[in-house]
C-alpha positions in Angstrom: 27.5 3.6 0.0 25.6 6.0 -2.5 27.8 8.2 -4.7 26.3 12.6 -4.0 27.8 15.7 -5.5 26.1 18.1 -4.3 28.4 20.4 -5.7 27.4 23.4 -3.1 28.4 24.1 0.9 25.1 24.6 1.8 23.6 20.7 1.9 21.3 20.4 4.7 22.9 17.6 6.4 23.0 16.8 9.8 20.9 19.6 11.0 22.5 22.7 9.1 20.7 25.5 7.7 18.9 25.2 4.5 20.4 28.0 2.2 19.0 29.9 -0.4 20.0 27.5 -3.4 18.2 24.4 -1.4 15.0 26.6 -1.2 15.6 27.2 -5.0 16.0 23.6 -5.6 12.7 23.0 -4.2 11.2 25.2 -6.4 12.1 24.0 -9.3 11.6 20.3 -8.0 8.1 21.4 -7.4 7.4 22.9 -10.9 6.8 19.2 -12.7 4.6 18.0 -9.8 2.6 21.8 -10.3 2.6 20.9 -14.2 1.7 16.9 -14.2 -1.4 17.8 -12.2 -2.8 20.5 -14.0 -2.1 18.5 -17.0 -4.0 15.4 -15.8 -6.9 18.0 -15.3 -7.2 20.1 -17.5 -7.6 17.3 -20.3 -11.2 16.6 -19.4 -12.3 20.3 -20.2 -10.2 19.8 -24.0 -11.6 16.5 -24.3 -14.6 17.3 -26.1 -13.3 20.1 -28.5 -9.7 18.2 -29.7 -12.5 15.0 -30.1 -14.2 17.1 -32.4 -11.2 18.5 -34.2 -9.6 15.0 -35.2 -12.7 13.3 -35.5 -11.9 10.5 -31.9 -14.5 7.6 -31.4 -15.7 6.9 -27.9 -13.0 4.4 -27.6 -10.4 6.6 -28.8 -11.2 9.4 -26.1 -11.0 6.9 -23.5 -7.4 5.9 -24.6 -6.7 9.3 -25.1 -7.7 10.3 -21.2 -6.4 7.4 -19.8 -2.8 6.5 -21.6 -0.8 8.7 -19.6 -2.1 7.2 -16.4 -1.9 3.8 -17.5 1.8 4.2 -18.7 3.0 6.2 -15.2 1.5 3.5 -13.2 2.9 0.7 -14.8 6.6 2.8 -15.5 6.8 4.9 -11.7 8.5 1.4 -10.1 11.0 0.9 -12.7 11.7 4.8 -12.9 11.9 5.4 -9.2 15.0 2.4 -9.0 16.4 3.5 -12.1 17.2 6.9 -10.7 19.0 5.5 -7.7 21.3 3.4 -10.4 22.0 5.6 -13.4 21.2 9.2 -10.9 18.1 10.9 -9.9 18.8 14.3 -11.6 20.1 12.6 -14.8 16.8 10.5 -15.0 14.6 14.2 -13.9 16.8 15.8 -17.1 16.3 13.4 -19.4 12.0 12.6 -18.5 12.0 16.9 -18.7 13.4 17.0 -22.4 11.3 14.1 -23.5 7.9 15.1 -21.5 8.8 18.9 -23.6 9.2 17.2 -27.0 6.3 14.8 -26.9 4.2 17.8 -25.1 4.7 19.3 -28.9 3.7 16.3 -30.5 0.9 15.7 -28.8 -0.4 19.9 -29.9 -0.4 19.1 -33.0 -1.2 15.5 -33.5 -3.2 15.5 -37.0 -5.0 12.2 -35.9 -6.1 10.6 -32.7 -3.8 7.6 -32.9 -1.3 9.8 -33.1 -2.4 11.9 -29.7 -2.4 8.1 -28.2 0.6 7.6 -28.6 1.6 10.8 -27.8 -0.1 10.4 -24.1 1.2 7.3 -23.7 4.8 8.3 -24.5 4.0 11.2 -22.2 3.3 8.9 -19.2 6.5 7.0 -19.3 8.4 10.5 -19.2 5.8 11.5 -16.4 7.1 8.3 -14.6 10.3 9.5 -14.1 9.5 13.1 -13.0 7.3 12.1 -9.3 9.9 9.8 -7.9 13.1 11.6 -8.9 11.5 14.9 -7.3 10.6 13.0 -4.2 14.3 11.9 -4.0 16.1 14.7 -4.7 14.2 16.5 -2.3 15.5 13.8 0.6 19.1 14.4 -1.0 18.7 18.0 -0.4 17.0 18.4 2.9 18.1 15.4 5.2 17.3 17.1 8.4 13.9 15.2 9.4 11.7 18.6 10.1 13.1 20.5 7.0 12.5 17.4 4.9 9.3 17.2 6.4 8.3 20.9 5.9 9.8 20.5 2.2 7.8 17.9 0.6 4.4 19.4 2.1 5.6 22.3 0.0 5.8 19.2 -2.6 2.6 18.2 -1.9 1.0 21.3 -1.8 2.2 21.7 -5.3 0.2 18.6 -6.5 -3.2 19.6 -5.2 -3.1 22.8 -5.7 -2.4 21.7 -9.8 -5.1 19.5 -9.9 -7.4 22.4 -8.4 -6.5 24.9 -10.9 -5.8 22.9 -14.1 -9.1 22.8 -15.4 -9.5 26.9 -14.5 -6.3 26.9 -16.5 -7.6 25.1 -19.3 -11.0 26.7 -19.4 -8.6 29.8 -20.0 -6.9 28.4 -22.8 -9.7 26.9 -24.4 -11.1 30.2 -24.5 -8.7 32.0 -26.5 -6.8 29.4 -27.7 -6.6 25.9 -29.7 -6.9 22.2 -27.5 -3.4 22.0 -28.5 -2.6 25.1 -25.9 -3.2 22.5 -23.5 -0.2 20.6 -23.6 2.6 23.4 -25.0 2.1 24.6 -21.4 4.9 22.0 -20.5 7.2 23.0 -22.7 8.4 26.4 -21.2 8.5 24.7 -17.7 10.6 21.9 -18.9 13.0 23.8 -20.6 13.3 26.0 -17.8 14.0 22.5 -15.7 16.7 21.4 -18.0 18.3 25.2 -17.5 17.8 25.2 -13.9 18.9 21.5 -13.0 22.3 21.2 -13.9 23.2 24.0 -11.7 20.6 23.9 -8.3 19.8 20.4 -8.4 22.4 17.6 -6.9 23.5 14.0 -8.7 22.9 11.0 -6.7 23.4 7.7 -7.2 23.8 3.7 -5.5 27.0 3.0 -6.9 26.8 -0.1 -4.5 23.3 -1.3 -6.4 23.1 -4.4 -8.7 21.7 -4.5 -11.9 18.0 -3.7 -12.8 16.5 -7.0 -13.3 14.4 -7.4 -16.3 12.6 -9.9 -15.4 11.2 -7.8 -12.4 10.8 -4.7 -14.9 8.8 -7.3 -17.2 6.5 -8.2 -14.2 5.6 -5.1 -12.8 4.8 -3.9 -16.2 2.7 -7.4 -16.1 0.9 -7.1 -13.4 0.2 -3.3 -12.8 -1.1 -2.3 -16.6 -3.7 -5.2 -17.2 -4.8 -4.2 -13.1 -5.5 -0.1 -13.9 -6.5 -1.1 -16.9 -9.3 -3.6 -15.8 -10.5 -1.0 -12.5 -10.8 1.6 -15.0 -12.7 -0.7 -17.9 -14.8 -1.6 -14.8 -16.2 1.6 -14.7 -17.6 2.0 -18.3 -18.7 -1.1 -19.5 -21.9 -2.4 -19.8 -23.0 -5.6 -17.3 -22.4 -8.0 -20.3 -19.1 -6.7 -20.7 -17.5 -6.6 -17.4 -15.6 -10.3 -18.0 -12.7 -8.9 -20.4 -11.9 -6.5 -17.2 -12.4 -8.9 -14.5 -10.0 -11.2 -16.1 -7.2 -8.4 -16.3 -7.6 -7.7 -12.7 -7.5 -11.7 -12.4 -3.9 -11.9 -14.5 -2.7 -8.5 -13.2 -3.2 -9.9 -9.6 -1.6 -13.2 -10.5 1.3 -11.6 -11.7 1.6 -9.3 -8.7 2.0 -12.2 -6.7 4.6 -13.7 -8.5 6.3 -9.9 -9.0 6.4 -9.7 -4.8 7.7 -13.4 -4.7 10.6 -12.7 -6.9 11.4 -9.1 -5.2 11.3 -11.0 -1.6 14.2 -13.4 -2.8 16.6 -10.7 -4.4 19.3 -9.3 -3.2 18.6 -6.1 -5.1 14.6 -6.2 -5.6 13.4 -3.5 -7.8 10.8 -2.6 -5.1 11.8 -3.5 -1.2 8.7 -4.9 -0.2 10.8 -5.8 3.2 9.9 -2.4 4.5 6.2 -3.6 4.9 7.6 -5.6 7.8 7.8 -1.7 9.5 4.0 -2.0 10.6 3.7 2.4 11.0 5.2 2.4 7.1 2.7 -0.7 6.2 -0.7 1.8 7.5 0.9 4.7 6.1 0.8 3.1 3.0 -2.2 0.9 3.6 -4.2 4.6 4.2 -2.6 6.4 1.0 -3.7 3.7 -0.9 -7.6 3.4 0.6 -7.6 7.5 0.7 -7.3 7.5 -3.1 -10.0 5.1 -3.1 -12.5 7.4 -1.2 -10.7 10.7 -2.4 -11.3 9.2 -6.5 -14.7 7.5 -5.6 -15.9 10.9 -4.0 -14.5 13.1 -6.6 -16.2 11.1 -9.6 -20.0 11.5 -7.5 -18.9 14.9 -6.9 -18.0 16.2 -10.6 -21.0 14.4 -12.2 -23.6 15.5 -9.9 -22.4 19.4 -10.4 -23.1 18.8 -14.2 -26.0 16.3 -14.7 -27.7 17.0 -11.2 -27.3 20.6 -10.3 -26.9 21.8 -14.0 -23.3 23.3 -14.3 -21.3 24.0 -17.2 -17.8 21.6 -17.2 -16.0 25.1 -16.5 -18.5 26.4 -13.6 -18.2 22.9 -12.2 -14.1 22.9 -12.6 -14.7 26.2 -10.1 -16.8 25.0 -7.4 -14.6 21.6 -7.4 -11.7 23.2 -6.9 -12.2 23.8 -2.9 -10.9 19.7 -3.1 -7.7 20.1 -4.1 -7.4 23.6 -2.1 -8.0 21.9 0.9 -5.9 19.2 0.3 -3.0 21.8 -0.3 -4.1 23.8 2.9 -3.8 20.2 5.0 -0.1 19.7 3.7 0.7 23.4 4.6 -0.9 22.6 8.5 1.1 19.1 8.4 4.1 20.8 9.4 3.1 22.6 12.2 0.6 19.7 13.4 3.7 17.6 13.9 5.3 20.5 16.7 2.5 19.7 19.3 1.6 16.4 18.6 2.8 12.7 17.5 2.8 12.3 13.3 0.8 9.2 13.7 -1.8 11.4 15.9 -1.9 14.1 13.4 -2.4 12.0 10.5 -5.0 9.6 12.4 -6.6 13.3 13.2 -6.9 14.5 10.0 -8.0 11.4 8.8 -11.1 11.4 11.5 -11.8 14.9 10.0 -11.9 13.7 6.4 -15.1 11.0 8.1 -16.6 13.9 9.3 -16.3 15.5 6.3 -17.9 12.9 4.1 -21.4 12.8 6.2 -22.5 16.4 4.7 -22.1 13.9 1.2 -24.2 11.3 2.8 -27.0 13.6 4.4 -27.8 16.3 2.3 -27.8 17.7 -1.3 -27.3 21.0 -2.9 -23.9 22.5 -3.9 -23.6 23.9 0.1 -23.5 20.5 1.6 -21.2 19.5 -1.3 -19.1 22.5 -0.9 -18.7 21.8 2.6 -18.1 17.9 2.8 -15.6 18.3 -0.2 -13.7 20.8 1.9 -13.2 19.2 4.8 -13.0 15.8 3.4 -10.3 16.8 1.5 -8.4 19.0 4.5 -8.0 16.0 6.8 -6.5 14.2 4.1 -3.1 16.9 4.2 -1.2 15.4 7.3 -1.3 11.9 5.4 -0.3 13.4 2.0 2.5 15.3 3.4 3.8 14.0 6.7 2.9 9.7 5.3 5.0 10.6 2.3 7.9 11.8 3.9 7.8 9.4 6.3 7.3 6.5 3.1 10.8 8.3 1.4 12.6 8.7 4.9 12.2 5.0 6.2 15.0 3.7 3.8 18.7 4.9 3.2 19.2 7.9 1.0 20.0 5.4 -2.2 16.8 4.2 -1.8 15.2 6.9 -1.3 13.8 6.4 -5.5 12.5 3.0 -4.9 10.3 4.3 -1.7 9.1 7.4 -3.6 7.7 4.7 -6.1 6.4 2.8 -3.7 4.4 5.5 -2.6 3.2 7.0 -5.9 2.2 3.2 -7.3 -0.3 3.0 -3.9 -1.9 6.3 -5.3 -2.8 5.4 -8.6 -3.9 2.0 -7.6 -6.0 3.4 -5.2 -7.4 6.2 -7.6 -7.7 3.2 -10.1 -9.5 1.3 -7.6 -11.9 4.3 -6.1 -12.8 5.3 -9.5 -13.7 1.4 -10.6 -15.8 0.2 -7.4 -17.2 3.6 -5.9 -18.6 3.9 -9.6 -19.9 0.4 -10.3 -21.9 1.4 -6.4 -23.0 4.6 -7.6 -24.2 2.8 -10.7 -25.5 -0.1 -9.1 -27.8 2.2 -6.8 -29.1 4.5 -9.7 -30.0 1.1 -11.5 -32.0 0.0 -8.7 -33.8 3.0 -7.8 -34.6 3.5 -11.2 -36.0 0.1 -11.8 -39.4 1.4 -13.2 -37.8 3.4 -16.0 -36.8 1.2 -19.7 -33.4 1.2 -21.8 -31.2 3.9 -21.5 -32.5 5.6 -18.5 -32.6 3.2 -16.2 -28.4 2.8 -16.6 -27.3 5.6 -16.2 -28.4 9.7 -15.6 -27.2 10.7 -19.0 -29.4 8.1 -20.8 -32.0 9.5 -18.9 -31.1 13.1 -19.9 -30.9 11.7 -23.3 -34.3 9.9 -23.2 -36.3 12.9 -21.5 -35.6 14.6 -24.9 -38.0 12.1 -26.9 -40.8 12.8 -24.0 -43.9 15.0 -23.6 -43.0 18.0 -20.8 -44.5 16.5 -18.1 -43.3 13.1 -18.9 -39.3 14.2 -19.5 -39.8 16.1 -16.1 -40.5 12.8 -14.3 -38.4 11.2 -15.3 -35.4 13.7 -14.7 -36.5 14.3 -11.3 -36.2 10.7 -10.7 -33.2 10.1 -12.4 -32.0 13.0 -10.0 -33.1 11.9 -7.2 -31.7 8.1 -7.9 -27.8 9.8 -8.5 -28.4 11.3 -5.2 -28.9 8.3 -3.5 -25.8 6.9 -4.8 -23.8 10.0 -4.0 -25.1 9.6 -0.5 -24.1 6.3 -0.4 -20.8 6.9 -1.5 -20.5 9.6 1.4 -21.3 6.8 3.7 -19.0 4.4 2.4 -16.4 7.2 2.5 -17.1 8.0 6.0 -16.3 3.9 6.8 -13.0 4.0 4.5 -11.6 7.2 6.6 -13.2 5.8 10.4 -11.0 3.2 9.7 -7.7 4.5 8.5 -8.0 6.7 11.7 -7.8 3.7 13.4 -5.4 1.8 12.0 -2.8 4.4 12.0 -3.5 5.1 15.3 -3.1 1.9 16.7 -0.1 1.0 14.6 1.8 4.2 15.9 2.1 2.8 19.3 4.5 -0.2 18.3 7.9 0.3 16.5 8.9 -1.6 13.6 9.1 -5.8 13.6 12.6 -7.3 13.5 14.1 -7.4 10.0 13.4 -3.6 9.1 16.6 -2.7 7.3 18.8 -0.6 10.1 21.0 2.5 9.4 17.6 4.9 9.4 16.0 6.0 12.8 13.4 7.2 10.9 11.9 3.5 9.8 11.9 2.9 13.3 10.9 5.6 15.8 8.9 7.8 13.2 6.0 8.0 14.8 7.3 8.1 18.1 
């Protein structure tokens, strides 16, 4: 049995009230998951100017956007079990003082190498913030609809940050150096590492094994060289898509042999044995394929505001940011979807409004019919989001409630990963062939066109930008009709699997990884 000290009369166990210092606990549990997503956002609006200031290559911004998210996805497995051994508030403690002190490091780097290393370090202590939250917040709140209610507050939280990061930044930025960016996180951390000790509860598997290395080493193995190669996939040139394809090749090799091992442990650093629960296998299944068209979708989006329709990084920040409202809205509805109806039905629901949502993308053009599709796209997407996650961390006992939560979090980033590599090399593949008549630059891409309408006569450049427009268009169509597939098809799946219980072998000792979509 795990080990709690709760340390307060008011645990929400079996039933009982939630009291003022569990509600408490949530808020502060929700301030890292408020903070890592306006972090990841607001980056791409200091990008530019901190490039500037220490001078970064092209290659060197690239490293600089993407370390953090490499490191998390490659760390979040190993963090997430590591909290149910050594305890899930200890791990939160120790990720908030080192995500405050590298936070500082990365202000003031002096070079880019060193702001590389400084993301990078930043994304391991950003792997131990999701899945500890996720798992104190099941510690906290074990009655089902109060956990439930909970972690779409959680959710909420997540969206809502990636909405209003780059608003954030576009603030700083203003009146402020890029380094303001980052020493946002270190009031809220220390605030954590006040706070904690005294609202948040210890838990910890005293029954679990060691961490096996070996299982560590693979993850490590087989998840960095896979982001790595879906994100490579998505920036190089035709000739040099075999260094990425070959990661993908070794990171998927190495996956294999990572599940192999965990199905033969008795104490597997991820329990891929709850996959035999077929409702948790299309929960996960759809988080993972949602990112896909959520990430795909976005990066169409966010480039035709600026290259297409003409607005500044900031002004296209605003009018993205009904996404990630929506998304927040969803989680907040989640709750009370789940009172009148089945949480396989609302999910599967919300998921058939997110295909509606994606034809405005696929029919029309202006920011109106973006505006909309975004919106409602992203609004059916909240029951999965909120009530698939909390059904992902309450399939399993409370000790492993760490290891789920990572679970969970590792389908997201692959699936962003994976959105933002093949919904990209479509769009791009469509622009190329519409634009088949143009030579060099812009027949690649829309900013080499931008770039080579500059060398033309007037009439000329205006050609050719209204063709290059007009070729993005068609790829951002396509990729509403591909998102429309992605989401007609989740729908299904989840409501098809909702009508059997788990297969034989699903761990016992929680209802919830058997009836919880009944």
């Amino acid at each position: 049995m795990g080990h709690t000290d709760m340390g307060h009369k008011e645990q929400d166990v079996d039933g009982a009230p939630a009291g003022t210092r569990e509600w408490l606990a949530l808020a502060l549990l929700a301030l890292p998951t408020l903070l890592i997503a306006m972090d990841l956002t607001a980056l791409f609006l200091a990008l530019p100017r901190l490039s500037s200031d220490l001078g970064a290559s092209g290659a060197e911004q690239l490293w600089i956007s993407d370390a953090y998210g490499f490191m998390v996805a490659g760390f979040v497995i190993t963090m997430g079990t590591l909290g149910d051994r050594i305890g899930r508030r200890r791990l939160l403690l120790t990720g908030a003082a080192a995500f405050a002190a590298v936070s500082a490091v990365a202000a003031f780097a002096p070079d880019p190498r060193t702001l590389i290393l400084a993301r990078a370090l930043l994304g391991v202590a950003g792997a131990t913030l999701t899945p500890s939250t996720l798992a104190l917040i099941t510690d906290i709140f074990r009655d089902e609809r109060r956990r439930g209610k909970a972690i779409a507050i959680w959710a909420t939280c997540q969206f809502t940050g990636g909405a209003f990061g780059p608003v954030l930044a576009g603030i700083l930025l203003q009146r402020f150096w890029w380094g303001s960016v980052f020493l946002v996180a270190v009031p809220v951390m220390l605030l954590i590492l006040a706070a904690g000790p005294v609202l948040l509860p210890e838990f910890r598997d005293r029954s679990a094994g060691r961490i096996d290395l070996v299982s560590v080493g693979l993850s490590l193995a087989a998840v960095l060289p896979m982001v790595y190669g879906l994100k490579q996939l998505t920036v190089a040139d035709a000739h040099d898509k075999l260094t990425p394809l070959v990661a993908i090749l070794a990171g998927g090799v190495l996956g294999g042999v990572f599940v192999r091992r965990q199905l033969t442990l008795a104490h597997p650093l991820l329990d891929l044995r709850l996959l035999r629960n077929r409702p948790l296998a299309a929960v996960l299944t759809a988080l993972v394929f949602a990112g896909v068209a959520m990430a795909g979708t976005g990066l169409m989006v966010t480039q035709y505001l600026q290259s297409v329709l003409g607005y500044s990084p900031l002004a296209s920040a605003v009018l993205f940011a009904p996404m990630g409202l929506a998304v927040a809205a969803g989680t907040m509805i989640a709750p009370v979807l789940v009172r009148r109806m089945r949480p396989a039905t609302a999910i599967a629901s919300g998921l058939a409004v997110s295909a509606a949502g994606c034809l405005p993308l696929a029919l029309a053009g202006g920011y109106p019919a973006v505006a909309v599709g975004i919106t409602v796209l992203a609004l059916g997407t909240g029951p999965l989001f909120a009530l698939g996650t909390s059904l992902v961390v309450g399939s399993v006992p409370p000790e492993r409630a760490g290891s789920a939560a990572s679970m969970s979090e590792t389908g997201n980033y692959l699936g962003g990963s994976l959105g933002l590599a093949v919904i990209g090399a479509i769009g791009a593949s469509v622009y190329h062939a519409r634009m088949d008549h143009a030579a060099g630059a812009a027949a690649r891409t829309l900013a080499g066109a931008v770039a080579e309408s500059g060398h033309l006569p007037p009439p000329q450049a205006s050609a050719l930008l209204h063709d290059a427009h007009a070729a993005f268009t068609t790829g951002l169509h396509v990729t509403g009709l591909i998102a429309t597939a992605i989401f007609a098809l989740l729908a299904v799946l989840v409501a098809t699997s909702g009508r059997t219980g788990a297969s034989p072998g699903v761990p016992a000792g929680e209802p919830e990884a058997r009836h919880a979509f009944g």
